[in-house]
Structures are given as C-alpha cells and as structure tokens.
VEXFI-213211 format. One line per field, with one value per residue (C-alpha): y negated, x negated, z; residue number from 1. Coordinates in Angstrom, 1 decimal. Layout:
BEGIN
yy = (Y, ...)
xx = (X, ...)
zz = (Z, ...)
pos = (NUM, ...)
// end
This chain:
BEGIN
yy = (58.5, 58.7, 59.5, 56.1, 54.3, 55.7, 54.5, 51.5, 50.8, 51.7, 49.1, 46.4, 47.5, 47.7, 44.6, 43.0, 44.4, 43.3, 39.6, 40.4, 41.3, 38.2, 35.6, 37.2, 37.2, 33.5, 33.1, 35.1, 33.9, 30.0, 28.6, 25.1, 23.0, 24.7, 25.2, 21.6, 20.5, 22.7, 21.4, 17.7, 17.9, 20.0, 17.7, 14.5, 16.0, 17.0, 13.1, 12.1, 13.8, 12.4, 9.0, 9.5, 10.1, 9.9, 6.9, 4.3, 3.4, 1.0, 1.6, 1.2, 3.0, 2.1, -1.5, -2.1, -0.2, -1.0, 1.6, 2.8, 5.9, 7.4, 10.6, 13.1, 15.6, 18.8, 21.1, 20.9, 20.6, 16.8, 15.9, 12.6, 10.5, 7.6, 4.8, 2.9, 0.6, 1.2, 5.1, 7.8, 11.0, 13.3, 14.8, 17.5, 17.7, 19.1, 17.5, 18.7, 16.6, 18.1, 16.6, 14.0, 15.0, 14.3, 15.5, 15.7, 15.6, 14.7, 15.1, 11.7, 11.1, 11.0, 14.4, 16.1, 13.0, 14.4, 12.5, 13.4, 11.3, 10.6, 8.7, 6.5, 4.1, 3.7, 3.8, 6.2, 6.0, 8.3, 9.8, 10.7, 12.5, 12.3, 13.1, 11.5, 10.4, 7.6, 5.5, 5.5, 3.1, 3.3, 1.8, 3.2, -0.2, 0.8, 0.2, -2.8, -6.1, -9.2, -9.9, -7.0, -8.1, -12.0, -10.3, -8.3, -11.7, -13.7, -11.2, -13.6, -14.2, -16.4, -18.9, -21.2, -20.6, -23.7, -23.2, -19.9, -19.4, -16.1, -14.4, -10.9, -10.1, -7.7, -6.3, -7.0, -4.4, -5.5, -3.2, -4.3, -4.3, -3.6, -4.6, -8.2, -10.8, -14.3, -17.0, -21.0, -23.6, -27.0, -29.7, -31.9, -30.2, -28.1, -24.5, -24.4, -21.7, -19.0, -15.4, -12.6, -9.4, -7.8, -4.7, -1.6, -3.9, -6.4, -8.7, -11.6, -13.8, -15.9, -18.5, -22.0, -23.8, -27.1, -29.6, -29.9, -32.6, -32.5, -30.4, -26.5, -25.2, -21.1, -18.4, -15.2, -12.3, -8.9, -7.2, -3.2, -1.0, -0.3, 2.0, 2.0, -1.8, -4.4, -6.9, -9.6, -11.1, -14.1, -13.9, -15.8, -18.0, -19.3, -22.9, -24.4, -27.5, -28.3, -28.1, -29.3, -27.1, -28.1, -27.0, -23.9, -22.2, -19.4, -18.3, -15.6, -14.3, -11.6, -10.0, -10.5, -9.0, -11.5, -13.8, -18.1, -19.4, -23.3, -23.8, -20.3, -16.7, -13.8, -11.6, -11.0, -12.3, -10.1, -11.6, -10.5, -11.4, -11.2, -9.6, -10.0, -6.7, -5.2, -8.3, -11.4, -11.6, -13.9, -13.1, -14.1, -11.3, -8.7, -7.0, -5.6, -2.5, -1.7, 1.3, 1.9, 4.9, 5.3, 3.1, -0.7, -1.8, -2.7, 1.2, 0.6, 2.5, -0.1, -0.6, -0.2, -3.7, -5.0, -8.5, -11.1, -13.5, -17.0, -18.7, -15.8, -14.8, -12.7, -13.8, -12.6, -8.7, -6.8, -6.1, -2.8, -0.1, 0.0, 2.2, -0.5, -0.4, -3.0, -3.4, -6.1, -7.0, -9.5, -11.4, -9.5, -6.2, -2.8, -2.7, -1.8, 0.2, -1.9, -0.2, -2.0, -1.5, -3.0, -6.1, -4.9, -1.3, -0.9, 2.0, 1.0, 3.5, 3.6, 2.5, 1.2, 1.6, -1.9, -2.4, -5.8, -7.5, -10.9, -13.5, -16.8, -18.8, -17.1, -15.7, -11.9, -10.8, -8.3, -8.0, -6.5, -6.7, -6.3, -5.3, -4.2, -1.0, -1.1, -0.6, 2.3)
xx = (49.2, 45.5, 46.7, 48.6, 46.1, 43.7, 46.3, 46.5, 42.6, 42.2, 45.1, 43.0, 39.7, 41.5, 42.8, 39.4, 38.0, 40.4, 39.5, 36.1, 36.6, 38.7, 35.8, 33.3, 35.2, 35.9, 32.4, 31.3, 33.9, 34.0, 36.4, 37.1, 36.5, 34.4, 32.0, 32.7, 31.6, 28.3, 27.6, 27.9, 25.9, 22.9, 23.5, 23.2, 20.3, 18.5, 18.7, 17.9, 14.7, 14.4, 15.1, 12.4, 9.4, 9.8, 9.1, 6.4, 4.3, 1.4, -1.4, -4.5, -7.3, -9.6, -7.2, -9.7, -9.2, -5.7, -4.5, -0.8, 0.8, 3.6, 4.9, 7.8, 9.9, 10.9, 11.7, 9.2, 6.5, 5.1, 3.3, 2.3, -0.6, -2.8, -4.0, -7.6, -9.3, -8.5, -8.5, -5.8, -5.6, -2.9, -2.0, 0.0, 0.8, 3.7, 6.2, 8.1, 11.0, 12.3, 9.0, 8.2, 5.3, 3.6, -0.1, -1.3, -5.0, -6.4, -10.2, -11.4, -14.9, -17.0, -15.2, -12.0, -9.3, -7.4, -4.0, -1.8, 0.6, 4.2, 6.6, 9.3, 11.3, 9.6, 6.3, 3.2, 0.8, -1.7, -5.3, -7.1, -10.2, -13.3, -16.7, -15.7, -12.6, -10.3, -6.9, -4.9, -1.1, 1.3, 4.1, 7.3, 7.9, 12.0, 12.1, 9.8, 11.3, 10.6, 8.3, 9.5, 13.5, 12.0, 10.9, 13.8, 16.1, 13.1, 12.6, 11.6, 7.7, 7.4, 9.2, 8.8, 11.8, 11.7, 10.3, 8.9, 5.2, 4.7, 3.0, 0.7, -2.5, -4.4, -7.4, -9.4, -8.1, -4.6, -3.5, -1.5, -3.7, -1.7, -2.4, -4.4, -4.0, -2.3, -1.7, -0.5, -2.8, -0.8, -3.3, -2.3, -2.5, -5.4, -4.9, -1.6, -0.9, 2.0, 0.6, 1.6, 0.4, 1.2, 3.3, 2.8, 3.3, 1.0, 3.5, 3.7, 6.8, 5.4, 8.7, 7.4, 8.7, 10.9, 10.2, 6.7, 4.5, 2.4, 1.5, 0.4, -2.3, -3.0, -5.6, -6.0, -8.9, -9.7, -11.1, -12.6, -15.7, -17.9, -21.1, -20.4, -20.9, -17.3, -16.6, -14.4, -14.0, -12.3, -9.5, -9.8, -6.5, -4.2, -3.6, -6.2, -3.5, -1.5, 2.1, 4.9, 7.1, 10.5, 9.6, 7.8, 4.9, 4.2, -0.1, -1.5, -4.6, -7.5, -10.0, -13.7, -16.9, -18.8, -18.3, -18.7, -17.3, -17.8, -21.1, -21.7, -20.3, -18.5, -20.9, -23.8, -27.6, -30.9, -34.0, -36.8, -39.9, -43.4, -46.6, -49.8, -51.5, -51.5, -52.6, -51.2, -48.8, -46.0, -42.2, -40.2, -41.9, -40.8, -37.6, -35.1, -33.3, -30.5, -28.1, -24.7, -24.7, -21.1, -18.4, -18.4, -16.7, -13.4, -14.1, -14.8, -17.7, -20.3, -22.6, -26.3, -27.8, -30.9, -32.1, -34.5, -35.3, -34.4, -36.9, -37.1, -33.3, -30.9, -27.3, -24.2, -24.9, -20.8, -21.3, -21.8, -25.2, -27.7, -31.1, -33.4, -36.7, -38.8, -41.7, -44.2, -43.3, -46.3, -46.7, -49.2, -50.8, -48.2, -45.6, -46.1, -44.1, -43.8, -43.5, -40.7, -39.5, -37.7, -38.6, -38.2, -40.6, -43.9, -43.4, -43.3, -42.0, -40.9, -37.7, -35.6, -31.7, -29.9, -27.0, -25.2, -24.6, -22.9, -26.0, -23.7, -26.0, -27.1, -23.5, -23.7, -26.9, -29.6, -33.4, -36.3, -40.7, -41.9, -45.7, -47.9, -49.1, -52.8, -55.6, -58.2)
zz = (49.1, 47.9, 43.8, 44.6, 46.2, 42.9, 40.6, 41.8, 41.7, 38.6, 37.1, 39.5, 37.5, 34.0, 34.7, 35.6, 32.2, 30.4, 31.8, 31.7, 28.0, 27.0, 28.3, 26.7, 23.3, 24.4, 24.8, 21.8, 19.3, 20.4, 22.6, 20.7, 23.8, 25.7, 22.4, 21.5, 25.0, 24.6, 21.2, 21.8, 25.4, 23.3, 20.2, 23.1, 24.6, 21.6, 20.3, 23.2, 23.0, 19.8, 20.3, 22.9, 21.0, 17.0, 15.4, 15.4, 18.6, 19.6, 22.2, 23.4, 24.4, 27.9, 27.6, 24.7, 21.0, 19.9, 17.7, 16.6, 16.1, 13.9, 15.7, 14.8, 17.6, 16.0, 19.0, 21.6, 18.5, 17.8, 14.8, 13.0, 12.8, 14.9, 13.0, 14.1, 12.4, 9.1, 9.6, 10.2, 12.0, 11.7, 15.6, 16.6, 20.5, 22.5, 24.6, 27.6, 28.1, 32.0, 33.3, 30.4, 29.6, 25.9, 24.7, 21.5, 20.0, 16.6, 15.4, 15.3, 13.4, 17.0, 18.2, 19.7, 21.4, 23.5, 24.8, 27.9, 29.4, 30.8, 29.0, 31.0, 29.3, 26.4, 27.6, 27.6, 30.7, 31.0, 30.0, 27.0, 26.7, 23.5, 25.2, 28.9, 30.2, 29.7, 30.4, 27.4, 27.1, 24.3, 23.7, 21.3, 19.1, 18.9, 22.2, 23.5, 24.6, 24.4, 21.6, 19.8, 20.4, 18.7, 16.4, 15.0, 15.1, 12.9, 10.5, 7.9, 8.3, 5.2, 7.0, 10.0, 12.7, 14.8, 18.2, 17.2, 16.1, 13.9, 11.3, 10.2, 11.3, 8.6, 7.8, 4.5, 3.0, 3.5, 6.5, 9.7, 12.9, 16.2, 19.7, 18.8, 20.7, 19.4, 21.1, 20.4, 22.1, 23.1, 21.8, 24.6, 28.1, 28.8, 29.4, 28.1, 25.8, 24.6, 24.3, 21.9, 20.6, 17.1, 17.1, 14.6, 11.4, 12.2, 13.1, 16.1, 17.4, 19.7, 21.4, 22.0, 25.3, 24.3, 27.2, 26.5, 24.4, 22.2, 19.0, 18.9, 17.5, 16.2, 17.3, 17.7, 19.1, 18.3, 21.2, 20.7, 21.6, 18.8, 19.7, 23.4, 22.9, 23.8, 21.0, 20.5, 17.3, 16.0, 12.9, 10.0, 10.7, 7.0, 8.2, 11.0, 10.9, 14.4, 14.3, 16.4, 18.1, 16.9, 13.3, 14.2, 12.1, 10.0, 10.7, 9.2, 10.5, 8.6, 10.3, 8.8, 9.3, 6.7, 4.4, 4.8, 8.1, 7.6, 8.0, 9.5, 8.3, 10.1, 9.5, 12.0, 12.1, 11.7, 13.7, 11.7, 14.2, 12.4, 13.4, 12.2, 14.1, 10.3, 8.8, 7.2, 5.3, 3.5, 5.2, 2.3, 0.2, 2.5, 1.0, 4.2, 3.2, 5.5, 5.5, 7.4, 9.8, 9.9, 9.4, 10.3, 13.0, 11.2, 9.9, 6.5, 5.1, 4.5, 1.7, 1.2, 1.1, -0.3, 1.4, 2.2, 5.3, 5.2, 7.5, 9.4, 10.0, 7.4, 7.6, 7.5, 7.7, 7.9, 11.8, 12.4, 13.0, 10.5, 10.0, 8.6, 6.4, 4.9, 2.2, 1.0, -2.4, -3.0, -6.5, -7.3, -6.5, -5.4, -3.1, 0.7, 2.9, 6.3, 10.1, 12.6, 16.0, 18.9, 20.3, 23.5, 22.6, 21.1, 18.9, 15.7, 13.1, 9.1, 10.0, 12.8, 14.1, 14.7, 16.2, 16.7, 19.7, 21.2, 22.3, 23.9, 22.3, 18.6, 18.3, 17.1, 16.6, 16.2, 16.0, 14.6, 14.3, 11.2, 10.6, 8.0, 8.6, 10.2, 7.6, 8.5)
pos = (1, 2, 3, 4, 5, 6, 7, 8, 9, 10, 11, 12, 13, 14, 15, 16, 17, 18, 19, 20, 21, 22, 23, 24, 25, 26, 27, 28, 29, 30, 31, 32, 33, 34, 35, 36, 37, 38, 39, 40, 41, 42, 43, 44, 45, 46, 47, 48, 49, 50, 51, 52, 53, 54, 55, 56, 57, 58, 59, 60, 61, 62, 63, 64, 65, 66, 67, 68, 69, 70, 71, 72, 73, 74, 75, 76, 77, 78, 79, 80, 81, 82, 83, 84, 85, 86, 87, 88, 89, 90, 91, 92, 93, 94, 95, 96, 97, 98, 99, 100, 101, 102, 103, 104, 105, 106, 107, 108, 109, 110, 111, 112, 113, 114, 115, 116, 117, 118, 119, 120, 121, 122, 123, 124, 125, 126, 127, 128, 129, 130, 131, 132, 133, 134, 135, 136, 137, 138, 139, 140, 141, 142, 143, 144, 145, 146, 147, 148, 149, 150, 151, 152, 153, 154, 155, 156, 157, 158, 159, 160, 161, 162, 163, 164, 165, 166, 167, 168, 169, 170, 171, 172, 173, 174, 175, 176, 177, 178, 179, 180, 181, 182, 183, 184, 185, 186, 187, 188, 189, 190, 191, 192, 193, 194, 195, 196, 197, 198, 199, 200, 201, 202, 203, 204, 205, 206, 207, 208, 209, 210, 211, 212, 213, 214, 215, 216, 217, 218, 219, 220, 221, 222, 223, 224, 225, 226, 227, 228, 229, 230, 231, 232, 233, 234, 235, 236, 237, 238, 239, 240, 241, 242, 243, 244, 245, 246, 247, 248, 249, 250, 251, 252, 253, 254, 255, 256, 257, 258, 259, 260, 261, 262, 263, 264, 265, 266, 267, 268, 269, 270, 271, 272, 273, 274, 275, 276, 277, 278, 279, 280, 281, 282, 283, 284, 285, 286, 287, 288, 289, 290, 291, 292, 293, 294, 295, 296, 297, 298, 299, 300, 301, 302, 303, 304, 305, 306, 307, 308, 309, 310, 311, 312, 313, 314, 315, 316, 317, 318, 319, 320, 321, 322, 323, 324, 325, 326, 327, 328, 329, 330, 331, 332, 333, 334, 335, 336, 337, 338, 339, 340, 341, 342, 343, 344, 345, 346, 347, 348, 349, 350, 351, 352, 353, 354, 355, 356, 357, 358, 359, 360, 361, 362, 363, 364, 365, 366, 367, 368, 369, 370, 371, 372, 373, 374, 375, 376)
// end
C-alpha cells in the first residue's frame, strides 16, 4: 500500500520534470511562435521608442529663444545636439519610456543647461535649468501638424503654390533659424493676418483663406533674450511687393544685425553725449573703440571696430555688448586717452560696458559720456 502509494508519486513528480524540462528547452531553444511573438512585440516596442524621440525637433526656451535639436535613442542612452543662434551643443540625456520621461544637458557658453520633461504625442513640456529655472517646449518636427503636414505637400520653396505663402528664414551666414514667427498681412482689412512659424529647416507654409479681398503682404519677427534683456528683431524680407492670394508667394527672410535699412540700418545706435568737465574739445576727433564681450546676439563672434561720431551718434553698431574706449586724436599735438561712463552714473572710468536696448522712439540704442580726463 505505501511502496504503491510511493510509486505512484514518484511517476506524478517524473512526470512533472519531464514537463518542466520540455518548457524550459522550449524556452531555451526557441519555440517558433512563441519567440516570433517575443521578437516582434520587443522589435515594436523598441521602434516605438525610437520613433519617439530620434530625429529632428524644434523648441523654445522661457516661450522666447527658439532653438532646435537633433537627438538619437540608442537604448535608454540619448545623444545629439541643440542648435541656438548660430551655435551647437552636443547633449547626451536619458529617457525612460514607462513614465516618458526625457532629460538631457549640454554645456552651453553661459554654464550647465539642464532639460527635463515629458513627452506626449510628439511633444516636450517641461523644465530646464542654466543659473535659475525655466519652462522649456519642444516639438519632434516628424510629427507636428498643420504647418509641418503644408509643408511636406509644398515641398518646392522656389516656387509660389497658389493660396500658400512660403519661404526660408536664415541667418547671415546661411543657416536655418527655427521657431520665428511669419506672418501674411491682408493689405485691405486691418488686423487681418495668417500666422506661421519655421520648423527645423528654416522653412514656413503659411495657407491663405480664399474668400477674402484684397492683396497680402510678407513679414516676419525674431523674438529672444540677449543679456537678460527681450529683443525682437525684424527680418530682412526678399520681395517687400504685395501679392494676391490666388497666385501665392515665395518670401525669403535674413536676419541682420547691421548693414543699410532704407534710410536707416539694422544695426544699433551709440549716443556719445559730451562733457566739458575735462575741458573742450572737438567730438569728431574723438576715435570710439569698441570690443565684443561675447558673441552678438545672432551668436557670431563680433569684430573689434574702430569709429567716429557723426553729429554725435555712431550708427549701425552689430547689436550686441561691447566694452568701449575712446581718445582725442586732435590735428595737432599727441593723442589722449578719454574717461566714459553711464549716463545714468557718475563714475567715469577708462572704459565703459554697453549693451543695446529698444527706445520706441530712437529704435535700438545705447549710450555713453565722454570726457577729457581732468587736468591737475
């Protein structure tokens, strides 16, 4: 009774090995459908991930400095680089795709960025942090609509598309600028307009309603912080002409910090007020000397520049911060170092720091006294 009752345990047990065995040598060696299954869910979800993250994106930082990024998913690892006026950054970050969560950092020129957000549909909302916090939104270009869907069907940016308005926003040196705004102005009704933004190439399709009258007319506005100071700056437009809407346009724009502007310039104006506590003397004869500290605000690295007032202004100046000095170069008799200072101080020095600003009614601007240094 209990050898059979034994006997008969042990086949149960031998029998549950055996089982036991057999999965795992299923599991070991491959079942074909059951590793087919596993592969094509891991391969799914692995693209997936993919899909999600590498590839081009556009942002903005504090709703403010438009920037765009090129980032690559390998694993849970992310690398690439962010691109801001006319600079790059290569980034390398993590993301976590069970709560969607991406951060990454790069050294940027002014310290440490560092980017955390969530990403749903395409889209990145979330923080960054470079001395102080900040909001940061970017968008993954493969996937936005709208503009981005126009823009794929009018490829062709040489050539007007009727009831479209589109075209490439640069820099001077040639480079696509992301996130600026562009916008077609109906010449006819006030305060009617079509709004776009370029994506990572540079690149605008605006549509153009066609029930309405009247012709359309191009702009566009590059908005940033430069020196804890907001800017927005106008874009050199290709054609200034109006257009109707059933032949569509093609406007290029270029953004410029100097150079002729009609019967202004892009660049900015230096104020250069005189004062006789030193003594007399004649302002044209003073020589300005003014050198970047750091890059310009469309981040290109400046250039030493040597200049004199006219009247009592010096125009267009590449907007950006400047250390400026000054001497009296008289017609006769040895040159003179000057002292300057802020308008607003009275602490005059060797030199003085100037950084631009937007006056509504002298456009952007900065300013400076000038003296002769007191004789003993």
């Amino acid at each position: 009774m209990h050898l059979g009752k034994r006997l008969g345990e042990d086949t149960i047990k031998r029998r549950s090995i055996a089982a036991s065995g057999l999965a795992t040598l299923l599991v070991l060696c491959g079942s074909p459908a059951l590793a087919a299954q596993t592969t094509n869910a891991s391969t799914s979800r692995t693209a997936a991930a993919t899909d999600a993250i590498s590839g081009p994106w556009t942002g903005k930082f504090d709703d403010m400095i438009a920037f765009t990024a090129q980032l690559k998913l390998q694993g849970l690892t992310v690398t690439g680089t962010v691109s801001s006026l006319g600079d790059s950054f290569p980034v390398r970050g993590e993301w976590k795709a069970a709560t969607g969560r991406l951060t990454f950092s790069y050294r940027h020129r002014n310290g440490l960025v560092k980017v955390t957000g969530t990403v749903k549909n395409g889209v990145l909302q979330g923080a960054y942090d470079l001395n102080g916090p900040g909001t940061v939104v970017m968008q993954k270009a493969a996937s936005a609509s709208g503009q981005n869907a126009a823009a794929s069907s009018t490829s062709n940016f040489a050539k007007p598309t009727p009831y479209v308005l589109k075209g490439t926003v640069k820099n001077p040196a040639g480079q696509p600028i992301a996130g600026v705004e562009v916008w077609a102005d109906n010449t006819l009704y006030a305060n009617m307009n079509a709004l776009g933004k370029t994506d990572a190439q540079g690149h605008f399709v605006i549509p153009l309603p066609k029930d309405q009258l009247g012709t359309w007319r191009a702009g566009s506005r590059y908005r940033t912080v430069y020196q804890n100071q907001a800017y927005e700056l106008d874009l050199r437009v290709s054609d200034e002409s109006a257009f109707s809407a059933d032949k569509g346009a093609v406007r290029d724009f270029t953004l410029l910090t100097s150079g002729p502007r009609g019967d202004h310039y892009w660049g900015g104006t230096v104020w250069a007020y005189i004062s006789t506590r030193g003594g007399n003397f004649e302002a044209k004869s003073v020589e300005y000397t003014l050198t970047p500290i750091g890059p310009l605000i469309d981040g290109s690295a400046g250039q030493v520049l040597k200049r004199r007032v006219d009247g009592n202004t010096i125009v267009d100046i590449p907007i950006g911060k400047y250390r400026v000095t000054a001497r009296y170069v008289p017609k006769e008799g040895a040159a003179v170092d000057m002292l300057l200072k802020s308008p607003q101080l009275d602490e005059w020095g060797p030199s003085y720091v100037i950084t631009f600003r937007r006056e509504p009614q002298y456009g952007v601007m900065a300013d400076l006294d000038v003296s002769l240094p007191k004789q003993p």
